[in-house]
N, C-alpha and C positions, 0 to 999 in steps of 0.2 A: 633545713626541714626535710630535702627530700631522703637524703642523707638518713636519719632519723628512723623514717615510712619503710626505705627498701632494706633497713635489718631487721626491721618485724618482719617482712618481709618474705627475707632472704631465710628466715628461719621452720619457713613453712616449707611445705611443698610447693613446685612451684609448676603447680594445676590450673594457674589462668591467665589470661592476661593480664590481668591489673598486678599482681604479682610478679610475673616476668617484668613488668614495668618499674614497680617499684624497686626489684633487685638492679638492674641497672641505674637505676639511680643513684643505688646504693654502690657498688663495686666499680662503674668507670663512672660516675658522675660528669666530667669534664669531657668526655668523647663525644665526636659528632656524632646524633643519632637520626636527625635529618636537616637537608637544606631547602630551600626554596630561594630561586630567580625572581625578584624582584623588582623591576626596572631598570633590568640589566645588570642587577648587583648579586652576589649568590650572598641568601642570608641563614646564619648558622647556628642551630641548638642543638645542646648538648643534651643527655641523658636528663643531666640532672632539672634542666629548664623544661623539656617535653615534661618530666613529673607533675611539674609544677602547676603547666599550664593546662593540664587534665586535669589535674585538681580542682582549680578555679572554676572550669567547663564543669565539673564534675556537681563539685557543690553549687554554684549558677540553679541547674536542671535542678537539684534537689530544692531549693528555693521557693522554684517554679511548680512544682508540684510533682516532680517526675518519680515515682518507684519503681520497684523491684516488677520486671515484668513489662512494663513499658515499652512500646517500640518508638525506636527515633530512626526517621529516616532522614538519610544522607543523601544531600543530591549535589555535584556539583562534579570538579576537574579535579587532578590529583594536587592536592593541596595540605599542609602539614597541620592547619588548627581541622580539616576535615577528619584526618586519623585520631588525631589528637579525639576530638569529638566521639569519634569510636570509641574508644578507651574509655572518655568518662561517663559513658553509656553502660559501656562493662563495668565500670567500679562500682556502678547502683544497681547493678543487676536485673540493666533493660538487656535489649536485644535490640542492636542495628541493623536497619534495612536498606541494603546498597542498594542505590537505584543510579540505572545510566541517563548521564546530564544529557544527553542528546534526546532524550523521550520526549514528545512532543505532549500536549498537557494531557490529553482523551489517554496517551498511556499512562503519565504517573495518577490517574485517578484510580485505575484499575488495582496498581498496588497500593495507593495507598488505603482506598477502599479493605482488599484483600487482608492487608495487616494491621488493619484498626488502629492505623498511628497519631496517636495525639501529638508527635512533635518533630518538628524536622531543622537540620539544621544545613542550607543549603550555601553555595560561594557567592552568587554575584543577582543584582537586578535580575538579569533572564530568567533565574532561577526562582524569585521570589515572583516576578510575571503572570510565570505558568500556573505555582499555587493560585495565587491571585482567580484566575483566569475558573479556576475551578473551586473554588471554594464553594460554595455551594452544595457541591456533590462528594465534599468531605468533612461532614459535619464533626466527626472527630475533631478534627485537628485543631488545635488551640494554638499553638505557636510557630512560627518561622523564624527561626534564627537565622542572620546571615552573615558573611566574612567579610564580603566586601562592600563598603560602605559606598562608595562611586555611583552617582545615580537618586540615591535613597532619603537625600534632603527632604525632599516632600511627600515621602509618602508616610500619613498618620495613622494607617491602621493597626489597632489595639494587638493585633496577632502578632505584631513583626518587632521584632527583637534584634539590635545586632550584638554578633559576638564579645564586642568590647566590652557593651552593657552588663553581658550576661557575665562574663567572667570577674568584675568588677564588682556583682553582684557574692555570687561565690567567693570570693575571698574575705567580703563582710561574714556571710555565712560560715567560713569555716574557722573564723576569727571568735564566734558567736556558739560554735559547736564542734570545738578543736577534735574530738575524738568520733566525731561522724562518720567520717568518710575512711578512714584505718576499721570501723567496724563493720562497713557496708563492705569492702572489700575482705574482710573475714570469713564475711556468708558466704562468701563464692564458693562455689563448687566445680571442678572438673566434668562432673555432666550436665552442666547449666547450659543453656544456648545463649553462646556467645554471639551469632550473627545469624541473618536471613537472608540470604541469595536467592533471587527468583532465573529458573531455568528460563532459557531462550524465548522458549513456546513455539518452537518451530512446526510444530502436529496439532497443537492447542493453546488455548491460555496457558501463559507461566504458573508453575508452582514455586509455592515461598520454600527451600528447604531451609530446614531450620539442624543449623551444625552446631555441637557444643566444644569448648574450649578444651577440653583430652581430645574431638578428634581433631582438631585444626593442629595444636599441639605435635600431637605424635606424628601427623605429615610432614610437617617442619623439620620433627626433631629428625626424622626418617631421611628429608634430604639433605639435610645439615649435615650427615655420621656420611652419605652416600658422598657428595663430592666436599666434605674437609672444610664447611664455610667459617670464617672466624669473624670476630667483629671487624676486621680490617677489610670485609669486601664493601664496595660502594655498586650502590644496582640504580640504576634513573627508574623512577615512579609513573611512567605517562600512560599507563591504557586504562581502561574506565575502570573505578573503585569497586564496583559490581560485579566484574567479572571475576571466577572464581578463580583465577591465575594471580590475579595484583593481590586479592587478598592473602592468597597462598606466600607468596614470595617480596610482595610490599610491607605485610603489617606480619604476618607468622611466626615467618622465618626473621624479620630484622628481629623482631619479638624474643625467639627466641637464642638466637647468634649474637644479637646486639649489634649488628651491623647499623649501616649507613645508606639512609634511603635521601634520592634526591628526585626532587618536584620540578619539570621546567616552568619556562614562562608561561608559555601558552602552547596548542597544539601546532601553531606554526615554526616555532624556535625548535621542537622537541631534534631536529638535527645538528642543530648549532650547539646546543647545550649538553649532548650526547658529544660532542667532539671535547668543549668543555672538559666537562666530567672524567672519560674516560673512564666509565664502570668499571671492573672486575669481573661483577658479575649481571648478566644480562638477559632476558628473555623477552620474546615478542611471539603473536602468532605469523603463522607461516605467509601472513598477506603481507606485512610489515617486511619483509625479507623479499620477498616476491616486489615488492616495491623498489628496495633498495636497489635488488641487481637489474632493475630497467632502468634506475639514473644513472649505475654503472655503464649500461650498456648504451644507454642514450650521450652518455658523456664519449665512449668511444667512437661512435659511428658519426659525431663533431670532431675527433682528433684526425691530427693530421697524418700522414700515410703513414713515417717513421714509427709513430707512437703509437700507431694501431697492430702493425707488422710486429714491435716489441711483445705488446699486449696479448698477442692470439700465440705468439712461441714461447712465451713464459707462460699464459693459462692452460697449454696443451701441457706441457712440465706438468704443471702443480696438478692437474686431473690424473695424470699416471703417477703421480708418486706424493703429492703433498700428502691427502690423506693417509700413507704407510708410516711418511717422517715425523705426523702427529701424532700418531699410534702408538710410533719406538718399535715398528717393525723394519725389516731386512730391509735400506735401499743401501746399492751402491754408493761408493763416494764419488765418482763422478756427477751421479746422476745429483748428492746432495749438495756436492759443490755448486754445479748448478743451479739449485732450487734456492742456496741463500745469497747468487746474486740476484738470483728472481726476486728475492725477500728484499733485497737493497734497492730495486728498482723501480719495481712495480707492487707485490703484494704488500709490502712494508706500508709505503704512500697509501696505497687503496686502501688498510685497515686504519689509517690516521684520518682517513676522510670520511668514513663511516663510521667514525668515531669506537671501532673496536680493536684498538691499538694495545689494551691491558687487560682484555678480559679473557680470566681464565676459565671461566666455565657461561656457556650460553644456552637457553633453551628456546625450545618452541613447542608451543602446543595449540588445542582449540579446535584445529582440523588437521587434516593428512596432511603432511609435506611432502612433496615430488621427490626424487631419489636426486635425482637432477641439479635441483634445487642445493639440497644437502648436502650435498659431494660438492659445489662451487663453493659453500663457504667452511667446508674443515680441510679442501683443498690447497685454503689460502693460510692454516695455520690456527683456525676458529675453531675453539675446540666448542664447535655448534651439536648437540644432544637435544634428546626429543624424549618428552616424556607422556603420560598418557594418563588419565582419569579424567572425571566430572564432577559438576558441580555436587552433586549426590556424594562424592567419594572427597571432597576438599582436593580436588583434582591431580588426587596420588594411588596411582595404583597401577604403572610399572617406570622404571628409571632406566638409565643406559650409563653404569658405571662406564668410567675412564678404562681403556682398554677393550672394551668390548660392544664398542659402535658398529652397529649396520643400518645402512642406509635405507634399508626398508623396511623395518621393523623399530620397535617404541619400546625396547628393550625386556628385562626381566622385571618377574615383579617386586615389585622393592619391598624395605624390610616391614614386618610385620602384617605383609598382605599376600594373603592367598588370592589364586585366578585359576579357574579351570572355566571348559566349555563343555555349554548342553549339550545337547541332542545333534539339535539343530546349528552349533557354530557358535549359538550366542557366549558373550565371554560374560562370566558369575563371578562376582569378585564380593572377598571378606575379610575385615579387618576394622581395628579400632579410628579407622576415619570416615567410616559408613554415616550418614546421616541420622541425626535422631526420628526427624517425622518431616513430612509435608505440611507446613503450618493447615489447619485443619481441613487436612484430608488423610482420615485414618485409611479411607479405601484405596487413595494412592498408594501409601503409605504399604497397604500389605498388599498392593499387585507389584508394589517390586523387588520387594524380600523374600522368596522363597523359603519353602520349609524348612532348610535347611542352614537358612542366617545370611545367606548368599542375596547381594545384589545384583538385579539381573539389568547388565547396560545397557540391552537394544543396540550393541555392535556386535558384528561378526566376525572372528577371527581365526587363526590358528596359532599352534607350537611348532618350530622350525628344530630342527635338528638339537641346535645347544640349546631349545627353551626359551627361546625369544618368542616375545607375542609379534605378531601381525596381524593390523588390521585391513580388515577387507574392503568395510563398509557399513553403514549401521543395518542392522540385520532386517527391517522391514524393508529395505529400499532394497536390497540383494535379491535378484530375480532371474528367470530364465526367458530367454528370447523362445520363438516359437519352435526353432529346434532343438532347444535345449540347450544351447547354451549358457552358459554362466553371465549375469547381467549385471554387474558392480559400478551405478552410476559413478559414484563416488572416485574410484578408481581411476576412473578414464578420466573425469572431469580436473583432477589434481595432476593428470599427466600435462593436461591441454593448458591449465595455465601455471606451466612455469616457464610457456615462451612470452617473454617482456610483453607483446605484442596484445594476449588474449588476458584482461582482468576476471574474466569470469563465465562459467560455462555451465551449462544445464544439460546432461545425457537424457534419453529415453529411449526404449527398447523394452521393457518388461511386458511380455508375452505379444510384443510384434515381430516381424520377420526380420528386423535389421536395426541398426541404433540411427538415431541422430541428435543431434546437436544444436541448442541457443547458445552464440557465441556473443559476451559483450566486447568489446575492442577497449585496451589502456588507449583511453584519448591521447595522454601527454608523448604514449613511447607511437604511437601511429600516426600520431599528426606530427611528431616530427622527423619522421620517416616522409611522408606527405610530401613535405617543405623541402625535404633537402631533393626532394624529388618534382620539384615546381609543381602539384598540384594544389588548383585553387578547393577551399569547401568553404560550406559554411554553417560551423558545427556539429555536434555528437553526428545528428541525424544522417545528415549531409555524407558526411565523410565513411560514416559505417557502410554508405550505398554504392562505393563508388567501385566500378570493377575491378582495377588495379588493388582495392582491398580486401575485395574476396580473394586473390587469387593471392593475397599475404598469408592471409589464414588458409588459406587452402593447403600452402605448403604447410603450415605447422600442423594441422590434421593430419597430413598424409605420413608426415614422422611419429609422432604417436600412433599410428595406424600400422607403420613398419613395427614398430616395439610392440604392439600388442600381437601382430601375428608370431613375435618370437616368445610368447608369453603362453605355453599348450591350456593353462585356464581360462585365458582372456580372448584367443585369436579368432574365438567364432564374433569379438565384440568391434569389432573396427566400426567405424563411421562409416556410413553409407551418403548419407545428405546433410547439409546443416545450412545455417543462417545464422546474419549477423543482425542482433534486436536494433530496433531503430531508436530504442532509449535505454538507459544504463539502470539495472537492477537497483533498487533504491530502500530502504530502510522507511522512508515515510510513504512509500508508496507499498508496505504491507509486503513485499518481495524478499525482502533480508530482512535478518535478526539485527538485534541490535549488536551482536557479536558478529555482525555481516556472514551468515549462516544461509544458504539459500535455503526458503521456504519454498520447498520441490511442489508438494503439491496446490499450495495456491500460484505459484507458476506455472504450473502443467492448467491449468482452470482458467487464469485471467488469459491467457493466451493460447486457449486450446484450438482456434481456428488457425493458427500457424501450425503447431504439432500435427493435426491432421492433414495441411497442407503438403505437411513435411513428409509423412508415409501413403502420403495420395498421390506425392511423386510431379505435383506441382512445382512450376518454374518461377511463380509470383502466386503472394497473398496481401490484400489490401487489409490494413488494420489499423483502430482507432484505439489511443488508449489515454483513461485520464491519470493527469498527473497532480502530486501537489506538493508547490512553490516551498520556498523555506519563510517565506512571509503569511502560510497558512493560504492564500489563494490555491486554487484549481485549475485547473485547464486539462487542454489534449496537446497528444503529440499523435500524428498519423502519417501511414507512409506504406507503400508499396513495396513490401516484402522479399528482397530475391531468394531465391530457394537454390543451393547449386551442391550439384554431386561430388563426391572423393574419391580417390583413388583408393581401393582397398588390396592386401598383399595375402600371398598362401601360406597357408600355417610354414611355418619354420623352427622350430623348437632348437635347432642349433644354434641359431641365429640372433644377437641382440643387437639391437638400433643403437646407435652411437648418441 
């Protein structure tokens, strides 16, 4: 059958997804096109089965009453009947609305509210829960599909539907109306809206943008041609389905490479199964990397003396020359000889343990990475690249071809997209992966397309010499202190955490005399710093207080603080004072995005009695703040604030921090 579907198919243009879909089914039928970890089993579909079982989803919905236009929202973990789902949303010619499974219910009422979705098809009980929970306040919605059946023996309400049903159902129906679903996938069109992403809402509520299947399409095809992807790359699936990166490079690009997407177990496996696996190709935001190299580093500073002594003279190597022998630039042969017993020793092991022992092309995006950061892992032979866009842009619009990696910069702009900057720095970018609209908000809609077709991203940048972009910082947070210096929250705060030690950092200074700093502490890499150091604490609160950890963070301020004085834009920015928060910035506490994004100015707000503590030059500020539990309870956490100063250095423009 499916056979059959992808040479009608394959004969068209192939302007959608459900098309791209059907042509693999037709041309590798038998190739794995995703897996899913199972109860510890990896379970495996081919082209030609994922067809099928879009079909069946496909017709099901049609059954149920779903048409052309329809929104169905997705809620759940990365999961293969959940894309699959996607797809047969696109074959009728609704529109899928990712939403992240961690949203607690008061947030998915808001979209589902916003996108009038009658139908959602979400993974497990939790899921089905939340709707639950709010149904009331979404009178749309008629059905809940769900995948996983675990749990779900007793609940009889008339909304809720599981998967097996519905597909079971669809296959009577296309049994009943063989030529349905090959005609509903005819209509499609290339500027149809193929999906709805809702922005972060880091400044405001989310917008739905609403992208059509030419521009997702042409991003894909854009980095597909950019680094050579063929159906033989395998990429692991694990960050949320809503985020404009997993859609980009989970469902797009497999879509249209026909590669091999894989699901882990759960978010707790996602490293074990990453070792599994062994990608090809790979991508994570810059926290997930930042993550990794503090269990690197927490794994050293437990080894024994030998093995640490190895460790620091093979990583001093690989930081002077790995990244040239990645490149295919000039090293010596001594120096390489050396580097591949480093690679037999140490780097080899360390990329088999992080499970990126085969991947030849890796990204990151979402926010700035540290220079730091990046140079550690293309040092090790990663050929780790950083690319740039938003969800507005299907998250393409510049790349960093092979060959021409710099560590502070987000490369050129890739094919078919123009980027120049206003006036003012902000960078304006055009091309056919621009969004169509803001689900209805035509006023959004035209405040951020310019007369001139150009979308305007609200980041700041420049052009470096050979044409690379640099970002600065998003353009309203970019500010000047009160002498005039140059004020790039952003900036400082991505320097501050790529030391293991600091998860998370909040700068301020804009139009005051000097910057400071909210620092949160990586619990797991400072408390076991703590331990090996016999101090007692007891918890977050506890241990962030304690003086031997300010004066941890002290040092890591004072080295960013050395790099920015060698920095002639930056050096009037050094740290003056800062503090470490007595509770860890939280997503259900309104402080991060669900893309763990700081939301600057409701933290500059909920905690503006420490900020002003901080430039009043206070040595302690007492503060209460509430919190809420993951069981939906409330409470406070409160605590006696230390306030403590840094050592700041004199410009040096010759000079750069090690």
């Amino acid at each position: 059958m499916a056979d059959t579907h992808g040479q009608a198919a394959s004969g068209a243009a192939l302007d959608t997804f459900p098309r791209l879909l059907m042509h693999h089914a037709s041309v590798r039928p038998q190739r794995p096109a995703m897996r899913e970890k199972e109860y510890g089993i990896w379970q495996t579909y081919s082209w030609a089965q994922v067809a099928e079982h879009v079909r069946a989803i496909a017709c099901g919905l049609a059954a149920r009453g779903f048409r052309r236009g329809d929104r169905l929202a997705i809620v759940g973990d990365n999961r293969p009947r959940l894309y699959w789902s996607v797809a047969a949303c696109q074959c009728l010619g609704g529109i899928p609305v990712m939403m992240y499974q961690d949203a607690v219910a008061q947030e998915m009422t808001y979209v589902l509210q916003d996108a009038e979705v009658r139908f959602a098809v979400v993974e497990d009980q939790e899921q089905v829960d939340k709707l639950l929970e709010i149904r009331d306040e979404v009178p749309l919605l008629e059905y809940a599909i769900y995948h996983d059946v675990r749990g779900m023996r007793d609940y009889g309400q008339a909304m809720l539907l599981s998967l097996d049903a519905l597909e079971e159902e669809g296959r009577a129906y296309d049994r009943a109306h063989p030529d349905f679903l090959d005609g509903e996938i005819g209509k499609g069109a290339g500027d149809d809206i193929s999906v709805m992403l809702y922005t972060s809402g880091t400044t405001g509520k989310p917008k739905g943008v609403c992208q059509t299947h030419g521009a997702f399409i042409a991003a894909a095809r854009g980095g597909t041609r950019v680094d050579r992807l063929s159906e033989r790359e395998e990429i692991l699936s694990y960050l949320p389905m809503a985020w404009v990166g997993d859609h980009l490079f989970s469902f797009a690009q497999a879509m249209v490479a026909g590669f091999t997407i894989n699901c882990p177990e759960s978010a707790e496996t996602v490293m074990t199964d990453l070792r599994e696996i062994g990608p090809t190709y790979y991508f994570a935001p810059p926290r997930v990397f930042e993550n990794l190299l503090t269990q690197v580093m927490i794994r050293m500073e437990d080894a024994g003396a030998i093995k640490r002594k190895l460790f620091e003279h093979f990583m001093a190597l690989a930081r002077r020359v790995g990244a040239d022998i990645l490149d295919g630039k000039p090293v010596s042969a001594v120096d390489r000889l050396h580097y591949r017993i480093g690679d037999l020793m140490i780097y080899g092991p360390l990329k088999n343990v992080l499970g990126m022992g085969r991947i030849r092309v890796a990204y990151t995006a979402g926010a700035a990475i540290g220079p730091d950061l990046f140079r550690f892992y293309r040092s090790l032979g990663i050929n780790l690249k950083q690319f740039y866009g938003q969800t507005e842009t299907c998250a393409y619009v510049c790349l960093q071809p092979d060959g021409e990696i710099k560590l502070d910069s987000v490369g050129k702009p890739a094919p078919e997209v123009e980027v120049k900057l206003a006036d003012n720095g902000e960078i304006l970018v055009k091309g056919p992966m621009l969004l169509k609209a803001y689900y209805k908000r035509p006023d959004a809609t035209a405040e951020s397309i310019n007369a001139d077709g150009y979308f305007m991203t609200g980041d700041a940048g420049y052009f470096d010499e050979d044409g690379h972009l640099k970002i600065i910082d998003r353009a309203k947070d970019v500010g000047k202190l009160a002498d005039g210096s140059m004020f790039a929250p952003n900036f400082i705060e991505n320097k501050l955490k790529f030391f293991q030690y600091i998860k998370e950092a909040v700068a301020f200074g804009s139009g005051r005399d000097c910057v400071t700093a909210f620092i949160n502490i990586e619990l797991e890499a400072v408390g076991n710093w703590a331990e090996r150091k016999g101090m007692a604490y007891a918890g977050y609160t506890d241990l962030a207080s304690q003086p031997a950890v300010y004066a941890l963070i002290r040092e890591c301020i004072e080295q960013v603080n050395a790099d920015l004085a060698a920095d002639p834009k930056m050096s009037g920015s050094q740290i003056r004072r800062f503090l470490i928060l007595h509770k860890e910035l939280d997503a259900d506490d309104g402080e991060l995005t669900r893309t763990r994004k700081v939301r600057r100015n409701f933290v500059a707000e909920r905690y503006g009695v420490l900020v002003e503590a901080m430039f009043a030059g206070r040595d302690r500020q007492f503060i209460e703040t509430q919190v809420k539990y993951e069981d939906g309870r409330t409470g406070t956490v409160s605590a006696d604030v230390r306030i403590e100063e840094v050592r700041t250095f004199e410009p040096d423009a010759g000079r750069r921090a090690a």
